[in-house]
C-alpha positions as CSV (number, residue, x, y, z in Angstrom):
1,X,-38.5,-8.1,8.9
2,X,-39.9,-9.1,5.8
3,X,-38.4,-11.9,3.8
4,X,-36.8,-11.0,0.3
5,X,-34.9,-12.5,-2.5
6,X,-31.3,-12.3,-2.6
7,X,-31.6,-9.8,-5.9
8,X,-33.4,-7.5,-4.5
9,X,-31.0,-6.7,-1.7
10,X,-28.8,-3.2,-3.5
11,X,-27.9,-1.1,-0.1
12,X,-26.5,-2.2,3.2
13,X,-28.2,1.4,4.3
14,X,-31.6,-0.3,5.5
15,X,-29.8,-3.3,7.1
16,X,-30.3,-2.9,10.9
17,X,-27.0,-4.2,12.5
18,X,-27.6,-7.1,15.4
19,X,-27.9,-6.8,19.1
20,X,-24.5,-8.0,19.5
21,X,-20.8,-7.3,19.3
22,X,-19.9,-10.8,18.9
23,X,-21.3,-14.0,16.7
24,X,-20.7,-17.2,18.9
25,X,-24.1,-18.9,18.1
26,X,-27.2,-19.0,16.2
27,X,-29.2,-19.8,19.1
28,X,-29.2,-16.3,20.6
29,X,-29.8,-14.2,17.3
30,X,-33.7,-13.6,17.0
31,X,-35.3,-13.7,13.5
32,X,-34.8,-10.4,12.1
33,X,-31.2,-10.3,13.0
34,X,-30.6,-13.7,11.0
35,X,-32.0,-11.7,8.0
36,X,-29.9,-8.7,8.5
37,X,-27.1,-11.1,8.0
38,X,-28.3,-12.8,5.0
39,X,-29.5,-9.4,3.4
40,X,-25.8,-8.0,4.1
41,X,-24.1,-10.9,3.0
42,X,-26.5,-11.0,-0.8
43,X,-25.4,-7.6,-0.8
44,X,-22.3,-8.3,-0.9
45,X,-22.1,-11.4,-3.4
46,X,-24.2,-8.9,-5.6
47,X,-21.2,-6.5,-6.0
48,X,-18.5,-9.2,-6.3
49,X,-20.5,-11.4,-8.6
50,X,-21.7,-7.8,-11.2
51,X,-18.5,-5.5,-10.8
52,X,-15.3,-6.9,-9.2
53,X,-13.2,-4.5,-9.5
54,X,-15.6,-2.0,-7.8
55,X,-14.5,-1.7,-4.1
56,X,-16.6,-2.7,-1.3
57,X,-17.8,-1.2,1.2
58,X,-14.4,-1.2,3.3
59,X,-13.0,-1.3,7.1
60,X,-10.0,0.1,6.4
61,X,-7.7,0.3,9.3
62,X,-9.3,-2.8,11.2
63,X,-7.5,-5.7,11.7
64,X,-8.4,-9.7,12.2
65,X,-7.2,-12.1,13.4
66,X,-7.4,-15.9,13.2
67,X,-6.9,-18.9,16.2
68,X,-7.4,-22.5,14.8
69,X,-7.0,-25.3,17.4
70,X,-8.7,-27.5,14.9
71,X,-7.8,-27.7,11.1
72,X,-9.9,-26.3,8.7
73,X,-9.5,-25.2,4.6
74,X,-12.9,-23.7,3.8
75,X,-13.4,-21.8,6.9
76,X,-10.1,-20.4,7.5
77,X,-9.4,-19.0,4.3
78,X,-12.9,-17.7,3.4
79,X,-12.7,-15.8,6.6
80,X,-9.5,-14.6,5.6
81,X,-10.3,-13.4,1.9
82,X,-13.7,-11.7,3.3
83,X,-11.5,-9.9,5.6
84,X,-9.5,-8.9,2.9
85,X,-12.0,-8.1,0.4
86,X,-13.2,-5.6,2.8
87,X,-9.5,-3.7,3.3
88,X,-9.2,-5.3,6.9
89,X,-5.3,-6.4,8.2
90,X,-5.0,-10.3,8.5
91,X,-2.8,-12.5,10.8
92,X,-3.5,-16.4,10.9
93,X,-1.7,-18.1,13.9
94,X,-0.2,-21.3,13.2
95,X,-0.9,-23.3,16.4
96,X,1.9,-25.3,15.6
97,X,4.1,-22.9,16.0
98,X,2.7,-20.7,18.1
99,X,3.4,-20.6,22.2
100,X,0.5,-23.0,22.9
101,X,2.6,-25.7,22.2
102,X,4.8,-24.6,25.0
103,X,1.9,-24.5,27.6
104,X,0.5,-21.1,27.4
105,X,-2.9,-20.5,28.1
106,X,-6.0,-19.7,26.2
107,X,-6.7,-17.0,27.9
108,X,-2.7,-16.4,27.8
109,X,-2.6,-16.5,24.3
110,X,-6.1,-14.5,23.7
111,X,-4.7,-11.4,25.8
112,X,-1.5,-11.3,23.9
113,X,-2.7,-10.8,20.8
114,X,-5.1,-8.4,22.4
115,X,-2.8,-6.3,23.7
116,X,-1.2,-5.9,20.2
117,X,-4.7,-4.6,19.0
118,X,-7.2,-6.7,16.9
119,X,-10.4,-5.6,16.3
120,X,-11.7,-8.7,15.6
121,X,-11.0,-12.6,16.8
122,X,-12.2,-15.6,14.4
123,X,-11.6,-19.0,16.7
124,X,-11.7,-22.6,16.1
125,X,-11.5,-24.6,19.0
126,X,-12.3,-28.3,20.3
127,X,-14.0,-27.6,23.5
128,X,-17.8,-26.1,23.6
129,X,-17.9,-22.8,24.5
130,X,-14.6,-21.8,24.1
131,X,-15.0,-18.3,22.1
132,X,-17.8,-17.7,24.8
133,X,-14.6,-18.1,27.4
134,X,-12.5,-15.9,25.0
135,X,-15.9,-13.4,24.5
136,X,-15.5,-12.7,28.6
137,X,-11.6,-12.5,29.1
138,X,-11.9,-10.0,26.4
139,X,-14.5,-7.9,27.9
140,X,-12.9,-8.2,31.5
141,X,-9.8,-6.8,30.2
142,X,-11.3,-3.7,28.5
143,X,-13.3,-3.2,31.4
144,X,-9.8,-3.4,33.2
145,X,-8.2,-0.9,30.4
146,X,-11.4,1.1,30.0
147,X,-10.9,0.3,26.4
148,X,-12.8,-1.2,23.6
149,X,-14.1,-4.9,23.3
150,X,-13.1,-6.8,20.3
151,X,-15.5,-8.8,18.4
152,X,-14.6,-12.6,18.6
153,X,-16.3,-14.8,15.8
154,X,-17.2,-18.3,16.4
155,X,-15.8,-20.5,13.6
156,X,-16.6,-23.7,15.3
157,X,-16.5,-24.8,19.0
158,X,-16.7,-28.7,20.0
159,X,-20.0,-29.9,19.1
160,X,-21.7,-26.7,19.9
161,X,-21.9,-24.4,17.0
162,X,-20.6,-23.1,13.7
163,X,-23.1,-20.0,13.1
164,X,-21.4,-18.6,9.8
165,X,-21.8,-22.2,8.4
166,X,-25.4,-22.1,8.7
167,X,-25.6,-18.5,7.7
168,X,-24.1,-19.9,4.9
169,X,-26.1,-22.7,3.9
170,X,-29.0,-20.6,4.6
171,X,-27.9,-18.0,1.7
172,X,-27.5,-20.8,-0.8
173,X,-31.2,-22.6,0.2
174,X,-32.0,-18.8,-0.2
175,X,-30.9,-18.2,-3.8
176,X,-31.8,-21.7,-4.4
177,X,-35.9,-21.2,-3.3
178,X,-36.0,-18.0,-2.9
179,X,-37.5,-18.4,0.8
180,X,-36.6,-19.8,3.7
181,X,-40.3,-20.2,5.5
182,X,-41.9,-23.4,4.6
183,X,-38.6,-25.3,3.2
184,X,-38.3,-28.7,4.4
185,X,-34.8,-29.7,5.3
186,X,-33.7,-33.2,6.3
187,X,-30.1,-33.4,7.8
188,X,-28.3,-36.8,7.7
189,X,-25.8,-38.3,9.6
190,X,-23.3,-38.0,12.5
191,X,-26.0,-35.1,14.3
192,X,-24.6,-36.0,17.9
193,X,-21.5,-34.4,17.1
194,X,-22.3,-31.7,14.6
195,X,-22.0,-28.2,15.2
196,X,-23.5,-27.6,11.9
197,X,-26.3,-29.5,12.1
198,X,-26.8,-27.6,15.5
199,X,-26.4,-24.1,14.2
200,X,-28.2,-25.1,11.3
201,X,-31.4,-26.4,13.4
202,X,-31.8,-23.2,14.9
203,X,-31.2,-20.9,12.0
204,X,-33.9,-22.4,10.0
205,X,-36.2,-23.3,12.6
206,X,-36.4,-19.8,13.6
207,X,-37.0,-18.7,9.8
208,X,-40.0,-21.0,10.0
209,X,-38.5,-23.8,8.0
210,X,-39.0,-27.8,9.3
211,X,-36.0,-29.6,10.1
212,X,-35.6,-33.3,9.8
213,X,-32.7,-35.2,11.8
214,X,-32.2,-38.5,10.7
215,X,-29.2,-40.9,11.0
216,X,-28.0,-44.5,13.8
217,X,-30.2,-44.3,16.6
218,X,-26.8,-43.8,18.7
219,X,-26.5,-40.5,16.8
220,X,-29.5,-38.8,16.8
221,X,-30.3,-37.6,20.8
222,X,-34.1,-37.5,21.0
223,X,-33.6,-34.4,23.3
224,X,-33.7,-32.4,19.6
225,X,-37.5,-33.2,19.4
226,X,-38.1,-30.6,22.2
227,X,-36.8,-28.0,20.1
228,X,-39.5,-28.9,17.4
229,X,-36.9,-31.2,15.3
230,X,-38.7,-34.1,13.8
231,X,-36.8,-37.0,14.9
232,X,-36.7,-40.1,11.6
233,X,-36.1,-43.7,12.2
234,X,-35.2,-44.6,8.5
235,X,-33.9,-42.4,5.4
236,X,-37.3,-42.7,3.4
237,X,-39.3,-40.9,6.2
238,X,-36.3,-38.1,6.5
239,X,-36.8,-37.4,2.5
240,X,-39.3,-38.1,1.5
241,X,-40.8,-34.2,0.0
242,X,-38.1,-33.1,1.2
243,X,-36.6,-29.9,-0.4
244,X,-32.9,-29.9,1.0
245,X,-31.1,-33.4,2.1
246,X,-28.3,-32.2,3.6
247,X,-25.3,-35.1,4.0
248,X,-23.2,-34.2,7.3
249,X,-19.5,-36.1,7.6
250,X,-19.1,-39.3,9.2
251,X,-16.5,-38.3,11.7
252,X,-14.4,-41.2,11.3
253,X,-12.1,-40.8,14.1
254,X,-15.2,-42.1,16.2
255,X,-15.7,-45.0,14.3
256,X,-14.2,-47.2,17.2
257,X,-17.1,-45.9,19.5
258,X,-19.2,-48.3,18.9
259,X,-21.5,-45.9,17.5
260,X,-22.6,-47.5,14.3
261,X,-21.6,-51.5,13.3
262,X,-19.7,-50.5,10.3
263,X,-18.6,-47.8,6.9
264,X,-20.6,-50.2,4.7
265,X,-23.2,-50.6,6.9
266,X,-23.6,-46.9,7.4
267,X,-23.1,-46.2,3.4
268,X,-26.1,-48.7,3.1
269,X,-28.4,-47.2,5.6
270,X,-27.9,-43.6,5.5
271,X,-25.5,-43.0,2.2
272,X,-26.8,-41.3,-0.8
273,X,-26.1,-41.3,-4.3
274,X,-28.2,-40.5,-7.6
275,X,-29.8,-43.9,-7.9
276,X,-31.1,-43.2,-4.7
277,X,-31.9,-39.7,-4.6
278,X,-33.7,-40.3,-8.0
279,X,-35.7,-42.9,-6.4
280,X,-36.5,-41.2,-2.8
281,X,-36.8,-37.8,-3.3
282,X,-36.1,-36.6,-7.0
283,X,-36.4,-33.2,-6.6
284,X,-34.6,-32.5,-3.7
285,X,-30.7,-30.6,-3.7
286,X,-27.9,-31.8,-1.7
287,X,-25.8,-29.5,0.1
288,X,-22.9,-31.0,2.7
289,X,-20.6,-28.5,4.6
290,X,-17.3,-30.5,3.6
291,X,-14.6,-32.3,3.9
292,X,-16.6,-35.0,2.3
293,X,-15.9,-38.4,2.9
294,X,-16.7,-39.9,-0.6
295,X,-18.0,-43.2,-1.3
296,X,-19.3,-43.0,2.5
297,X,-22.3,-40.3,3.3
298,X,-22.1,-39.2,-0.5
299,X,-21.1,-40.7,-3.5
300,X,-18.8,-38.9,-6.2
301,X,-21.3,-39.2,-9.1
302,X,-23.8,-37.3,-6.7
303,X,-20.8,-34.7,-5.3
304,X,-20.5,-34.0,-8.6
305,X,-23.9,-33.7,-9.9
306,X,-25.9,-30.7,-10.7
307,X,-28.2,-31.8,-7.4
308,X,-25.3,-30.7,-5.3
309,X,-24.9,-27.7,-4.2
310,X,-21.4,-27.8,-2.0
311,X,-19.0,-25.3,-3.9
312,X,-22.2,-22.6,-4.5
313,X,-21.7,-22.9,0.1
314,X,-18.0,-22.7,-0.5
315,X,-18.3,-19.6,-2.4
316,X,-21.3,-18.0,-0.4
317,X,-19.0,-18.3,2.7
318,X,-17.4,-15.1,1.7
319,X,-20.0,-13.4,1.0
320,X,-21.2,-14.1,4.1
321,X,-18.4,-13.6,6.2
322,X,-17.9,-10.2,4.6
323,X,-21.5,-9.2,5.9
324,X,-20.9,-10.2,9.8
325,X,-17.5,-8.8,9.5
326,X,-19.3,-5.5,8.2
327,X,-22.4,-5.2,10.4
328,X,-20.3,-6.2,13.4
329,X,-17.2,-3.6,13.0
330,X,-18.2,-0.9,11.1
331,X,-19.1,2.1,12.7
């Protein structure tokens, strides 16, 4: 499919829908089906952003509902407001409260709230390949039922994936370019553990952008080379023409891993702020996919700067998650 700018995108009639029922990676989807996303999802900021009071496109009658085993602000709620933006029932489950913490079961818990008839399943969970698990009890039990299979949405699973968050930074590099191909991306950090930097890897590598992983040694599995990933040793290499340096969390619950000597230590090597940016790569943006740590990967004068662009990702994430909820459900 050919590649277009997000305001040229004005019908969702031309937007062939993807293979799949489901969105539980990046690493399946094929090119074209990236870009039905994106077109969908441009559609959709286009008629929010010119006319807000005219109604969307709508799944009236559907319902959604959303399983967090991890917390999460930005993802939860801008799944929940897509949903309904686009007429759809919502129920969030509080874990908390819910009849996990009394033992039950995933797969318990997924084929309750089956039987009471969602259409669609948004899950957050800590182990890899959890909403894949979720993705099969759900088909075995409407091959059981001879009934319909919901779609389950991956929101984030262990240090797997989190395809809507690349979706999502791929709409803002997008609007920010206007292209995709040929965009050089540098992603710095904790990329052992990130989901995003995953998703985000093979989202733009297979829109034929280059990605650059830099961050410790202890961080950054050389394995990611084979995939065509150009590994960095320092943060000049990573940026240097770089288009997009995008700053990834330091997860600081594994700071007693031994995986880097120290905050200030890491600040020094791999932070950034506008002194350095300037100096390094001066053209580049910065995007991050939040919470940010401040005054660790990215300082506040640089979070705050008209080189980031972390609240246009917060607000694209509806937009997005309107268009997989749309080309996924609708009939």
């Amino acid at each position: 499919m050919a590649e277009t700018t997000p305001q040229m995108v004005a019908t969702l009639t031309d937007v062939p829908k993807p293979r799949f029922r489901h969105l539980l990676g990046i690493e399946p989807l094929e090119a074209w089906e990236i870009w039905s996303f994106l077109r969908a999802a441009a559609f959709f900021k286009q008629l929010l952003n010119t006319d807000p009071q005219s109604p969307p496109p709508n799944l009236q009658g559907k319902s959604l509902v959303t399983l967090f085993y991890e917390p999460s602000t930005r993802t939860r709620t801008s799944f929940e407001m897509a949903a309904r933006k686009l007429s759809m029932g919502v129920t969030h489950i509080a874990i908390a409260a819910a009849s996990v913490v009394k033992g039950e079961s995933l797969k318990d818990t997924v084929l309750t709230l089956n039987a009471l008839g969602y259409d669609a399943f948004v899950i957050r969970h800590p182990h890899s390949g959890a909403p894949h698990f979720v993705a099969r009890v759900l088909k075995e039990r409407a091959r059981q039922t001879n009934g319909k299979v919901p779609s389950v949405l991956n929101a984030g699973d262990g240090m797997h994936e989190h395809p809507t968050q690349a979706l999502l930074d791929l709409l803002t590099m997008w609007e920010m370019f206007g292209r995709i191909e040929g965009l050089r991306v540098a992603f710095v950090g904790d990329i052992l553990h990130s989901r995003v930097a995953r998703s985000g890897m093979w989202a733009l590598l297979k829109l034929g952008a280059e990605v650059r992983f830099i961050g410790p040694p202890t961080m950054v599995p050389e394995e990611f080379a084979a995939f065509g990933v150009r590994i960095c040793r320092t943060l000049p290499e990573a940026v240097q023409d770089a288009d997009v340096v995008y700053l990834l969390r330091l997860q600081l619950e594994r700071q007693q891993a031994g995986l880097f000597p120290s905050i200030s230590e890491y600040h020094r090597l791999f932070g950034m702020d506008l002194r350095k940016l300037q100096k390094l790569c001066p053209h580049a943006l910065v995007m991050h996919p939040g919470p940010m740590n401040r005054g660790v990967e990215i300082a506040s004068e640089l979070a705050d700067s008209e080189k980031a662009r972390i609240l246009d990702q917060v607000t694209n994430g509806v937009a997005v998650r309107m268009a997989v909820l749309w080309l996924l459900l609708s009939e």
